[in-house]
N, C-alpha and C positions, 0 to 999 in steps of 0.2 A: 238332607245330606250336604252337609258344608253350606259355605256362603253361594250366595247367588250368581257370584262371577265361576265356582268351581261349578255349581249345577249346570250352567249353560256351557264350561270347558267340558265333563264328562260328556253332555247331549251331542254336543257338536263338533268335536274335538278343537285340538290347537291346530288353526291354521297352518301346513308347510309353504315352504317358497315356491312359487309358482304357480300355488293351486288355489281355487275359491273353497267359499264355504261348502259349495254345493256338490262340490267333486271332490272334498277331504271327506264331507258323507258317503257319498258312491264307496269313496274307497274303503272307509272304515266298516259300516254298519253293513252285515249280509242283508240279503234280502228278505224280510219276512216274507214274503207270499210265498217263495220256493220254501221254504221248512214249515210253512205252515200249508201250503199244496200237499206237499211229499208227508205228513202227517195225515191228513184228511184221507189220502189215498192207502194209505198204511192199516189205518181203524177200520174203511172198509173191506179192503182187502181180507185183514185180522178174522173181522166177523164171519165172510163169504166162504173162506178157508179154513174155519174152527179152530182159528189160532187163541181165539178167545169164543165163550160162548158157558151155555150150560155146565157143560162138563168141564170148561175151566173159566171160572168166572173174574179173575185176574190175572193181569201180565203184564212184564216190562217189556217197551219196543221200546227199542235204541236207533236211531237212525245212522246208519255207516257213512253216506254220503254228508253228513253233518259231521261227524266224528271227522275224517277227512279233509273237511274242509276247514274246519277250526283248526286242526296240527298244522294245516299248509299257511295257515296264517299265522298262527303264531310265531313261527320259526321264519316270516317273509316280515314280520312286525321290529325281528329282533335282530335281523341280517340287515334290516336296512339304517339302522342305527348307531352297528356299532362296527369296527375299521377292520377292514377286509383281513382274514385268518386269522382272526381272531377266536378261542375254544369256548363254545357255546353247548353247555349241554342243559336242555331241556327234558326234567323228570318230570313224568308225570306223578302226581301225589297219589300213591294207591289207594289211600284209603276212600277217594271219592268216589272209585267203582271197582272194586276188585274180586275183577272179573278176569281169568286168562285170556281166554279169546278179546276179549277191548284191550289187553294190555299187548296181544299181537297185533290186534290192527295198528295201532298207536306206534309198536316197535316199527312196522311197515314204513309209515310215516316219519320216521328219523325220530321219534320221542324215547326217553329212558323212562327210569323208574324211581322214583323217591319212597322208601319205604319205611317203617316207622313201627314192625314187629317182625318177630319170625316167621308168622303167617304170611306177611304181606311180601316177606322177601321171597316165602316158598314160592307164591303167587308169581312173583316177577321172574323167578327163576325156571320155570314151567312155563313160561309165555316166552322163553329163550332171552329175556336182555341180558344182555353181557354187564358183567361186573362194573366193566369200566365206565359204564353206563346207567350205574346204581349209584343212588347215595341212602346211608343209613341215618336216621333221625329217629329222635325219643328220649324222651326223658328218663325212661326210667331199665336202660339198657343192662342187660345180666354178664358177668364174666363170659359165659358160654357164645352169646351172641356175636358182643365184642371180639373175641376168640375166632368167631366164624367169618366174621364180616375182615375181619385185617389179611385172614388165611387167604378167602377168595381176591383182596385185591380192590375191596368194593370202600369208596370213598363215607368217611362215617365223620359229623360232627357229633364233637361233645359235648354235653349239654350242662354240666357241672365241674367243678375242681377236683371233686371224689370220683366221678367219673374221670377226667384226663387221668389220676392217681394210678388207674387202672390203669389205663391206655401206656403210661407209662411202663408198667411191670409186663406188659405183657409183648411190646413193642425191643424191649430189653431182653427177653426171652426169645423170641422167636421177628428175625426182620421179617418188613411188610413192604408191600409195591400199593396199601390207601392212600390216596391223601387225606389227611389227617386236618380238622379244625377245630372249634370252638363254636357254638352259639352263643351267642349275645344277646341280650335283650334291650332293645333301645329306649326303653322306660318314655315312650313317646304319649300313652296315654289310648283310654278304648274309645274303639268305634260304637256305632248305636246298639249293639248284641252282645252284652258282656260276658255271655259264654265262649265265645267266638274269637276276644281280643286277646292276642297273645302278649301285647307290650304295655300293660299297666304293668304301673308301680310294683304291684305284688303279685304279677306274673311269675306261673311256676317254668315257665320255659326260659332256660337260659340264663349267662351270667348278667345279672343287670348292672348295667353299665353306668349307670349315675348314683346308684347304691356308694357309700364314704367306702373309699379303698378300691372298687372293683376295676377301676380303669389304670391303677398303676400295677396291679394285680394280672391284669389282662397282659400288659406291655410286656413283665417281667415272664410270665408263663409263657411267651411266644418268645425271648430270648433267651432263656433257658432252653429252647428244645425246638433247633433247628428246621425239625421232618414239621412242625406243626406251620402246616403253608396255606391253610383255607380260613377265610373266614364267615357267618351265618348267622342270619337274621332274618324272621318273619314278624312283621308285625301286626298280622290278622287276617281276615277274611271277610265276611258276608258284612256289612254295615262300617266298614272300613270306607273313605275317601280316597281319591289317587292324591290329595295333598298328603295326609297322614302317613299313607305308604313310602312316599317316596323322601318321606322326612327319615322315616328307619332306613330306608336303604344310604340315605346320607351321613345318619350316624355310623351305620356299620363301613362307608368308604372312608370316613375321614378317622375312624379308628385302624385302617387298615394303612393310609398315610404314615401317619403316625409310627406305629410299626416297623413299617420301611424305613423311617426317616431313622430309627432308633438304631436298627439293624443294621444300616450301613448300605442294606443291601436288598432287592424285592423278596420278601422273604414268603410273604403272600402274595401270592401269584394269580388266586382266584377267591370270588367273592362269591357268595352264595346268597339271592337275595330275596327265597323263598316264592309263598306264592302269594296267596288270597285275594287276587282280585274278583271284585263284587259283579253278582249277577243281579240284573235286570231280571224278577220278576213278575212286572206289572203289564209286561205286551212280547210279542216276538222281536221287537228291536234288539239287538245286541248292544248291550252302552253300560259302561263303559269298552272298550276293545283295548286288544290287545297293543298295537298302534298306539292309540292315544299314549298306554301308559308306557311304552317304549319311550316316545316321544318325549312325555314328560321328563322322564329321566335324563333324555340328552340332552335337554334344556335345563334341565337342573344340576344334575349330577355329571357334567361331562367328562371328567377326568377315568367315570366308571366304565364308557363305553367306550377309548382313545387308542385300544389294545394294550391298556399293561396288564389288564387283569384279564385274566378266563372269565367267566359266567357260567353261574347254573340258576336257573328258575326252575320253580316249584307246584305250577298249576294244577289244578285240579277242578272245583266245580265248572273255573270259567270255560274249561275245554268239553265237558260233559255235560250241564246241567242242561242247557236247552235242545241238547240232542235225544232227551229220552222222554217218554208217555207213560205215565201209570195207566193205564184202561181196564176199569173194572162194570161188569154187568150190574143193572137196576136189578136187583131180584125182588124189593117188593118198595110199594108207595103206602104212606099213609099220612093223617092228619093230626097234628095234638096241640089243642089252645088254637085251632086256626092255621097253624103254621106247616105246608107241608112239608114229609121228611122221604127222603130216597134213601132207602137201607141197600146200601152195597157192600162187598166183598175188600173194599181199600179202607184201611184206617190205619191203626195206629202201629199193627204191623209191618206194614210198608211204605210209611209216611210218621215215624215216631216225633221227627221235630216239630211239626205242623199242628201235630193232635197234641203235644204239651206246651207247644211255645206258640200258638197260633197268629200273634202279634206281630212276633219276630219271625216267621217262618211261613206267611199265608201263599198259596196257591195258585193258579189263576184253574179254574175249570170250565172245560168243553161240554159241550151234550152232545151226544148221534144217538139219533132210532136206533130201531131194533138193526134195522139192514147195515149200520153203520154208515148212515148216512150225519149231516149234519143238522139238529134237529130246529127248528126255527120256530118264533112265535114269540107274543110278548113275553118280557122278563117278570118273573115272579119272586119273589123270595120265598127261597126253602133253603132245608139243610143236606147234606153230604153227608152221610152217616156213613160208619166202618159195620164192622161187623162184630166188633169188640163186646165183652159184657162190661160197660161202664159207659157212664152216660157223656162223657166228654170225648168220646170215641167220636170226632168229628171230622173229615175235610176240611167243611165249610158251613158257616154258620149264617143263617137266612141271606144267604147267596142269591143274585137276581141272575135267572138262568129259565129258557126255556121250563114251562112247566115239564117237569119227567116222569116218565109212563114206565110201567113195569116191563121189565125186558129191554127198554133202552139200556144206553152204558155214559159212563162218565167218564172225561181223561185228565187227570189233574196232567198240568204241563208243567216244562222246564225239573222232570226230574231224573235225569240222567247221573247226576249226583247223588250221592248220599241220601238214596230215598230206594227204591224197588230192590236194591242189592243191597241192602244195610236191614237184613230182618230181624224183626223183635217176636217172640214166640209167644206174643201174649195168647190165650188160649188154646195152644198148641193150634195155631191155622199154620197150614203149611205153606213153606215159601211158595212164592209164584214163578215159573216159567221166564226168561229173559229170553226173547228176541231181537235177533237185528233185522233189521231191512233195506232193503234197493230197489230203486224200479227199474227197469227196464221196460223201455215203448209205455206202453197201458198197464204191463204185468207188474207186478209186485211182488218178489222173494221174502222168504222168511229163513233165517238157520236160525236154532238153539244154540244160545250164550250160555245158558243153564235152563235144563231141565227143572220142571217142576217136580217138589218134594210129592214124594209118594205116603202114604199114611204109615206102611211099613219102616220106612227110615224113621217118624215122628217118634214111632212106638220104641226103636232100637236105639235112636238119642237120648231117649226117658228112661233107658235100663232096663228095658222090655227084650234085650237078647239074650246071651248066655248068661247076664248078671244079675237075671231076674229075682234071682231066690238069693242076692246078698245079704241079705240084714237077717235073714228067721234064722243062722246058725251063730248070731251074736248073741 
C-alpha cells in the first residue's frame, strides 16, 4: 500500500504539535483488547443464550458500543480540523449496513445518511433522518426519484449532464429548498481492487474531469445555473491510500476555486468529499483513522477546512466494518487429500465478496468451542467452508487455526460492513438474524436488528404465495 514513508504515516499517523509518537497512537488507534474483550464475551454470551446454536446456526452481532464509539470519533476527528461553525454533515453510506435500527443508532450519534436508491432512502427515512440530513447519490437516478428527492428537500448530486438536463426541467417546474451539485471524477487513477476504484480513467461515476472539454464544461454548467452550489467527489474505497484520497479531494477543491473565482462570487459553498477510507483487515488495530485522514487533509488541502466551504463526508465501512461478527456453528469436520475442512452455515451468502474475490476480500477468523469459549491449541491448516453447493463456497482456504471440532463455531471478523446484511440467496438459505450487543457489569444484552428469515417468507419471495399458479393460465 503506497511507498514506505505512507505505510509508516497510515501505521502511526502524522505527528500533531505538542504530541509524541506515542500519544498521537493513544489517541488515534482504539484499543483492541476492549473490542476484542467485548467480542469474546458477546460469542459467549451468543452461545449460553441461544442467540446462536442448533437451531440458528448463523448470525450477525454488531457491537453498539463500537458503533458509538467510532461516530464519536469521527465527528471529534473532523471538529478538530476544521474553523469553529463551520457546516459539517456526516452521512453515513447506507449501503454498508442498511439496517434501520444501526441507521438510528448512528442518527443518535449526530450522523446522516447518504443514500444511493430508493430503497436506501426508504431505509433512511424510517430510521427518522431528516432530509436535511440526506444526500442523494447514483448514477443511474430515475425522473421519479429525482422528483422525490428535490420534493423532500434532500441534498442530491448529479452524476451526469443528462442527468443535470433533468434536474434542470424539473427544478423549472416546481422550486426546491436541495442543494443541488455535480460529481466529478478526478481521473486520479485505482487503488489495489479495481472493482472498488471509482476514479479511473473509465470510471462510470461522475463527470471526469480531465476527459478533453469536461472542465470547461464543468465551469460553464455551474455558471449557467446559479442554485447549482455543491460540489462531489469520491475516489474509492477498500485498497485506496490516504495519499490517492486526498489527491481527489484536492482536485474536486481546486475545481471549486476556480468556480468561485469565475463566479465572481462563493457560489459553492460546500464540498462533498465522499467516503472510502480503507479498513484494516489483518488485526483489531484500527489504521488507517479517521484523524489521520482529517489531518492529512489540513495539511494538504487547507483552504478545504478554513470555513469557506461546508463539508459532507461519506463513511461507511470504516464506521462499521470492525464493529460487526459473522458467528456461524461447526456442524460437521471432515478430511479430503489430508486437508481438514469445517463445513459451516457462513459462505457465500453472507460473505459474497470474500467467497468470489478471496485475494481482495480475505478475512481474518476466530475459533470458540462449543461453550463459546475461545478454542486454543496448535494451528493447523484447514478450510472454512460455507454451506453452499459449489466448491469455492469458502471463507478461508488451509487457514492455520486451532484444529475445529464439530459443534465448535467460527467468527469471521471485521464484518459490520457489507457482509452479514448484504444477502445473496444462493440456495435459498435464509438470511440470518442481526444482533446488537452491550455489556453491562458481567451481563451481556442482545436486541434484534433483523430477525431471521423464516422459511415461509423464502417460499413467498419465490412466488409461493397468492402467485403461485401464475404461468398454468398463459
Amino acid at each position: 500500500m503506497g511507498t514506505d514513508e505512507e505505510r509508516e504515516q497510515i501505521t502511526h499517523g502524522e505527528q500533531g504539535p505538542g504530541t509524541t509518537p506515542d500519544q498521537e497512537k493513544t489517541q488515534d488507534l482504539r484499543a483492541s483488547g476492549d473490542s476484542a474483550t467485548r467480542r469474546d464475551q458477546a460469542v459467549r454470551a451468543a452461545v449460553e443464550q441461544g442467540v446462536v446454536g442448533p437451531a440458528a446456526p448463523v448470525v450477525g452481532l454488531l457491537d453498539v458500543t463500537g458503533i458509538r464509539t467510532a461516530a464519536a470519533e469521527l465527528r471529534a476527528a473532523f471538529d478538530a480540523v476544521v474553523e469553529p461553525g463551520t457546516p459539517v454533515l456526516h452521512a453515513f453510506a447506507v449501503k454498508a449496513a442498511p439496517l434501520v435500527p444501526v441507521l438510528r443508532l448512528l442518527r443518535s450519534a449526530g450522523i446522516g445518511a447518504e443514500v444511493a436508491s430508493p430503497g436506501e432512502l426508504g431505509i433512511a427515512r424510517a430510521a427518522g433522518i431528516a432530509p436535511a440530513d440526506t444526500v442523494l447519490d447514483s448514477p443511474a437516478k430515475t425522473p421519479a426519484e429525482l422528483r422525490q428527492a428535490l420534493a423532500l428537500g434532500i441534498a442530491v448530486n448529479a452524476d451526469n449532464p443528462q442527468e443535470l438536463a433533468r434536474i434542470d426541467t424539473l427544478v423549472q417546474s416546481a422550486p426546491t429548498g436541495s442543494p443541488i451539485g455535480l460529481r466529478v471524477n478526478p481521473q486520479i487513477g485505482g487503488g489495489s481492487i479495481d472493482a472498488v476504484s471509482t476514479a479511473t480513467a473509465t470510471s462510470k461515476f461522475g463527470v471526469p474531469l480531465r476527459d478533453p472539454g469536461a472542465r470547461d464544461w464543468l465551469l460553464q454548467a455551474y455558471l449557467d445555473r446559479p442554485w447549482l452550489t455543491r460540489l462531489h467527489a469520491h475516489s474509492g474505497s477498500q485498497g485506496m491510500t490516504l495519499e490517492m484520497m486526498v489527491r481527489g479531494v484536492t482536485a474536486a477543491y481546486e475545481l471549486a476555486e476556480e468556480v468561485n473565482e469565475r463566479a465572481g462570487r462563493r457560489q459553492i459553498d460546500t464540498i462533498d468529499i465522499g467516503g472510502g477510507l480503507p479498513v484494516n483487515f489483518s488485526s483489531d488495530e484500527v489504521s488507517p483513522t479517521h484523524a489521520q485522514y482529517a489531518r492529512r487533509l489540513k495539511s494538504r488541502v487547507p483552504g478545504l477546512l478554513d470555513g469557506r466551504y461546508g463539508l459532507v463526508t461519506e463513511f461507511g465501512r470504516s464506521l462499521l466494518a470492525k464493529q460487526g461478527t459473522l458467528l456461524a456453528r461447526v456442524e460437521y469436520v471432515k478430511k479430503a487429500g489430508g486437508r481438514p475442512i469445517a463445513l459451516t452455515h457462513a459462505g457465500v451468502q453472507v460473505a459474497t465478496r470474500t467467497v468470489y474475490a478471496p485475494a481482495s476480500w480475505p478475512l481474518r477468523i476466530a475459533a470458540y468451542d462449543p461453550k463459546g469459549r475461545p478454542r486454543s491449541g496448535p494451528a493447523v491448516g484447514q478450510d472454512v467452508a460455507g454451506p453452499a453447493c459449489f466448491a469455492g463456497d469458502l471463507l478461508a482456504e488451509n487457514r492455520p487455526l486451532p484444529l475445529l471440532e464439530q459443534g465448535d463455531y467460527v467468527a469471521a471478523l471485521d464484518t459490520g460492513a457489507y457482509y452479514f446484511a448484504h444477502h445473496y440467496s444462493y440456495n435459498s438459505l435464509a438470511r440470518p438474524g442481526i444482533y446488537g450487543f452491550s455489556s453491562y457489569a458481567d451481563e451481556v444484552r442482545f436486541a434484534a436488528v433483523r430477525e431471521p428469515q423464516t422459511l415461509d417468507e423464502i417460499v413467498a419471495e419465490a412466488g409461493g404465495g397468492a402467485e403461485r399458479d401464475a404461468l398454468r393460465h398463459l
